[in-house]
C-alpha positions as CSV (number, residue, x, y, z in Angstrom):
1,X,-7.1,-61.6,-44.9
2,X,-5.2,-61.6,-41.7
3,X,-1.8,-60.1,-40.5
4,X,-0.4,-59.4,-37.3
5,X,1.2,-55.6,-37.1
6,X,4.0,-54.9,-34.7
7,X,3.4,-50.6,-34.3
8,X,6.9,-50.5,-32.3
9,X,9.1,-52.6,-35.3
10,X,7.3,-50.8,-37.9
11,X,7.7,-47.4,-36.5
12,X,11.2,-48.0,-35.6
13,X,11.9,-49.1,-39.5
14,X,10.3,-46.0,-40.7
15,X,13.0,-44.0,-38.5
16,X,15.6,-46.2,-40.8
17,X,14.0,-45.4,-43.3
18,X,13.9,-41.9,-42.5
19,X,17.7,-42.1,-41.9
20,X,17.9,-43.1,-45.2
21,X,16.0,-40.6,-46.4
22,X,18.3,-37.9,-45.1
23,X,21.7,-39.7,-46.3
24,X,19.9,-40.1,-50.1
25,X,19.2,-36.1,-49.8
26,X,22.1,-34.9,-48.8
27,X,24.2,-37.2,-51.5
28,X,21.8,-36.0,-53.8
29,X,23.0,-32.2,-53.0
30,X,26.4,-33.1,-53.1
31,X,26.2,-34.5,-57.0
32,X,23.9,-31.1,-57.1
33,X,27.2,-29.6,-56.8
34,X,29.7,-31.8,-58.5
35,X,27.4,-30.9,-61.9
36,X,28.5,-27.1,-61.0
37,X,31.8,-28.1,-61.0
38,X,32.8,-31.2,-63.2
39,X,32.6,-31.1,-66.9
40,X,33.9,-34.1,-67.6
41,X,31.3,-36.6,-65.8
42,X,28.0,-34.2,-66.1
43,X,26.3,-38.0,-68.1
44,X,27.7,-39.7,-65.1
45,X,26.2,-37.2,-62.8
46,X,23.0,-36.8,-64.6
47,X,22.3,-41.1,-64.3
48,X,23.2,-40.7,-60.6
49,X,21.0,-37.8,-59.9
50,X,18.1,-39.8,-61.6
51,X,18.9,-42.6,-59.4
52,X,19.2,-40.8,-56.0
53,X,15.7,-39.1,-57.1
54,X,13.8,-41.9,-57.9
55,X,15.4,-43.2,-54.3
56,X,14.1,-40.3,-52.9
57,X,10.5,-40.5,-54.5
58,X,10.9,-44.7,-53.4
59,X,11.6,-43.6,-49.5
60,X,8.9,-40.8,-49.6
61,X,6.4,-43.3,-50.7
62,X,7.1,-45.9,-48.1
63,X,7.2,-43.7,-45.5
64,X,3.5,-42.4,-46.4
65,X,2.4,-45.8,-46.5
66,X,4.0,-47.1,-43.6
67,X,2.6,-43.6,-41.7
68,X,-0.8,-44.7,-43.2
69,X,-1.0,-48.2,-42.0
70,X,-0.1,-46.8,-38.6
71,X,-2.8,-44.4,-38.2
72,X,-5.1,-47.0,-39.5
73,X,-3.9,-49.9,-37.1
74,X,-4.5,-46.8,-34.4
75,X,-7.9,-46.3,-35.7
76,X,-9.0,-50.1,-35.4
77,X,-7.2,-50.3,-32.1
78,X,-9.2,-47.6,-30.7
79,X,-12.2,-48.7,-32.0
80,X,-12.3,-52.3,-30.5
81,X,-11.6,-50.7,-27.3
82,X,-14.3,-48.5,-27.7
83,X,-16.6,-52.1,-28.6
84,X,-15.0,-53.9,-25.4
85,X,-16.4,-50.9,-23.5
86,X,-19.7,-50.7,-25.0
87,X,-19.7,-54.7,-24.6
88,X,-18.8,-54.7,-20.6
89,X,-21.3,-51.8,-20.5
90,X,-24.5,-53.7,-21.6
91,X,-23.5,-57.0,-19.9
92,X,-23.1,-55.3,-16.8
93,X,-26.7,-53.3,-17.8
94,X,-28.3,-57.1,-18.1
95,X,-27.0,-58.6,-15.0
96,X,-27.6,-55.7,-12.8
């Protein structure tokens, strides 16, 4: 299987997605709160808290994946450089 991998466009979407990560934490601290406080909405509360966690657990998730294709596109980047070398190396060992 083939795919082309744009490192630049896929890091900067994991910064979005990083951005995201933050907003979904820190709404998720704030309906922390609100459970303290309200009485009257704590079902309300409860299904949002759910949601915002299994948000949280979503963004986590594609984040590590989207870090491990990185390093892996890295890895295979690095080593067909390292096969270009050794290439050039033994044609320029036969024709000199």
């Amino acid at each position: 299987m083939e795919f082309y991998l744009n490192p630049e466009r896929l890091e900067q979407r994991n910064e979005n997605v990083r951005e995201q990560l933050r907003h979904v934490r820190r709404f998720s601290e704030l309906v922390r709160q609100s459970k303290k406080i309200d009485t009257m909405h704590q079902k309300e509360l409860i299904r949002i808290q759910q949601r915002l966690d299994r948000m949280e657990r979503n963004l986590s998730q594609l984040i590590t994946a989207t870090d491990d294709a990185l390093a892996e596109y890295a890895k295979l980047q690095q080593e067909m450089k390292d096969d270009m070398a050794q290439l050039r190396h033994d044609a320029t060992q036969l024709f000199t």
